[in-house]
C-alpha positions in Angstrom: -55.3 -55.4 -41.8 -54.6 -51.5 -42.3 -56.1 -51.0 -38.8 -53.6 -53.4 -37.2 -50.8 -51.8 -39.6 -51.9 -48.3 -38.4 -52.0 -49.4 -34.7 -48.2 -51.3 -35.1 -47.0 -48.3 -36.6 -48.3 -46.2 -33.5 -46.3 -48.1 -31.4 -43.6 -48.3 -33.4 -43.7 -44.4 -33.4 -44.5 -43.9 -29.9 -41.6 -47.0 -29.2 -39.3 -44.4 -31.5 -40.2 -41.4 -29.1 -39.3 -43.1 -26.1 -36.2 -44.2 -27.1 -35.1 -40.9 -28.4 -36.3 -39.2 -25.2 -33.7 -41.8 -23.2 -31.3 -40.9 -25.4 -32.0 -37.3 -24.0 -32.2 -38.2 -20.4 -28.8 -40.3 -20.6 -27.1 -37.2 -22.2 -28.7 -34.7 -19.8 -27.2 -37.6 -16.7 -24.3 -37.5 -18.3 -24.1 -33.7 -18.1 -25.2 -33.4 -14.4 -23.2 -35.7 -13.6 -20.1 -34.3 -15.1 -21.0 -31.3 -13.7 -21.3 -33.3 -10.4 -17.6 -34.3 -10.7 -16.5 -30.3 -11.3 -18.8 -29.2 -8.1 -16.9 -32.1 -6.1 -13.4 -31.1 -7.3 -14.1 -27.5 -6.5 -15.4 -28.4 -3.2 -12.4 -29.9 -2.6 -9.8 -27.4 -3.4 -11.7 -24.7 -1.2 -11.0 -27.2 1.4 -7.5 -27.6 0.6 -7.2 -24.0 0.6 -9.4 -23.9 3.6 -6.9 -25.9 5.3 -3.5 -24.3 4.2 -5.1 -20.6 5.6 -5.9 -22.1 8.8 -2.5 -23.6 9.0 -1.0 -20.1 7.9 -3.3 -19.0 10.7 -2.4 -21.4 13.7 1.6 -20.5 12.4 0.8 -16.9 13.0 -0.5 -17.1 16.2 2.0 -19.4 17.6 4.7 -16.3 15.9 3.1 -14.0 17.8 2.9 -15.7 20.7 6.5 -16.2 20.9 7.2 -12.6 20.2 5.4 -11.7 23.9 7.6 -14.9 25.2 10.9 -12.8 24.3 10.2 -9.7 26.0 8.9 -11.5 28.8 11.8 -14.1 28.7 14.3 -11.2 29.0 12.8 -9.8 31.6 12.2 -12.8 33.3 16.2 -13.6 33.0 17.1 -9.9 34.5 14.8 -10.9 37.5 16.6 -14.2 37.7 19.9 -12.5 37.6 19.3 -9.6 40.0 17.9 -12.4 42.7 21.2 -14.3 41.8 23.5 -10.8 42.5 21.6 -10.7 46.0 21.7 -14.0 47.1 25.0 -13.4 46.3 25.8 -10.4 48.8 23.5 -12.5 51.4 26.3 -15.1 51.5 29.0 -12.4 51.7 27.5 -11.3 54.8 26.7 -14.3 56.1 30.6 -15.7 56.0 31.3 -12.0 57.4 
């Protein structure tokens, strides 16, 4: 009988070590995956931020774009305006 006793409380040790080691594997899961959750929100905010520079970007680009379109605008309007002035003096003649 003490054999069986000694054998029963083996298992019930080695029964006790596993369980406590689960114990410790659930808390270390719930660790990673908490940490998981951080890594992911992180992630995510880079990309936000990602997102607005690009968009500050894209604005930029289209502002400078624009600031070429003016000068060249105004230039194109004095051409326009000079062709209009001699169109103008062609149909002066012409009624001549």
């Amino acid at each position: 009988m003490s054999e069986i006793s000694q054998k029963l409380n083996s298992v019930l040790e080695r029964t006790q070590k596993l369980v406590e080691f689960a114990q410790a594997l659930q808390e270390h899961n719930d660790l990673l995956s908490l940490e998981n959750q951080n890594v992911k929100n992180a992630l995510q905010t880079s990309e936000n931020k990602c997102k607005e520079v690009d968009e500050k970007l894209r604005i930029l680009q289209l502002a400078k774009s624009f600031e070429g379109t003016n000068e060249k605008t105004l230039d194109m309007k004095q051409k326009i305006n000079d062709f209009v002035r001699e169109i103008d003096k062609c149909i002066v003649l012409l009624k001549k």
